[in-house]
N, C-alpha and C positions, 0 to 999 in steps of 0.2 A: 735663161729667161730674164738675166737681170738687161736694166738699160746700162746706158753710159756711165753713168753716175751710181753702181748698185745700188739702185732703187727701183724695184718689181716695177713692171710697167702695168698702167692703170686698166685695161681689157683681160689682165689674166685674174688678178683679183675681185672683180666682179664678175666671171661667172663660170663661180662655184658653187657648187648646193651645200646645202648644209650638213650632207653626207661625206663631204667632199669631193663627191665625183666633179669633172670638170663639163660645164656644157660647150658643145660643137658650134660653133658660129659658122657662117660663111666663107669667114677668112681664113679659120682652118684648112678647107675640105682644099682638095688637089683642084688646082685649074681648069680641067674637064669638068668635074663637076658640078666646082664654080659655077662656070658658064652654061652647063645642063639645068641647075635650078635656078638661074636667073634669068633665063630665058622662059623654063617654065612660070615663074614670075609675071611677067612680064606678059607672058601671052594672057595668063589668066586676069592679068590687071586689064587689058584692052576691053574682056570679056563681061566686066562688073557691068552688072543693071542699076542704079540707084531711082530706077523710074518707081511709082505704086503699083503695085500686083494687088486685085482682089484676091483675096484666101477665100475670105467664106461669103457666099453670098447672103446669107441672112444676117451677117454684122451691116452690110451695105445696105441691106432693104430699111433694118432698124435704123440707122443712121442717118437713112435718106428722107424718115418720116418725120424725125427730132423736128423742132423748131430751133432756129437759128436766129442769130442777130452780128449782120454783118459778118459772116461766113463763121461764126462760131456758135458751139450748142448753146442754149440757153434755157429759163424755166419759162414756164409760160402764166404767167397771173390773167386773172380774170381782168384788169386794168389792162393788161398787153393789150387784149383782142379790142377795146375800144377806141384806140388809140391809131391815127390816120399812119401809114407807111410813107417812107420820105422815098 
């Protein structure tokens, strides 16, 4: 496990637990493998949503009653409501 130069190469030294078991990277596991969970990967990456999902719909209902200013919440003073909208 030494390099060229016996000096530990820098992927084996970090990672190790503190117990010293060694953890399993990718580059360990055998070729099949490899290729079985990088492909699992990879399929699951296609899959991500980063769009907004409603969870609850009473955070939306409360949310949608708030008043806002220029798409963010805001408080509402009795000087607000007299005050002409641009």
């Amino acid at each position: 496990n030494l390099g060229a130069n016996n000096t530990p190469r820098p992927g084996i030294a970090g990672n190790m637990h503190a117990s010293g078991e060694r953890l399993v990277t990718i580059s360990d596991l055998k070729s099949e493998e490899r290729k079985q969970k990088l492909s699992r990967y990879r399929k699951k990456k296609i899959k991500r949503n980063f769009g907004r999902k409603i969870k609850y719909a009473c955070r939306k209902a409360l949310a949608d009653s708030q008043p806002r200013v220029r798409g963010r919440f805001a408080k509402m003073d009795d000087g607000d409501m007299l005050k002409p909208r641009k």
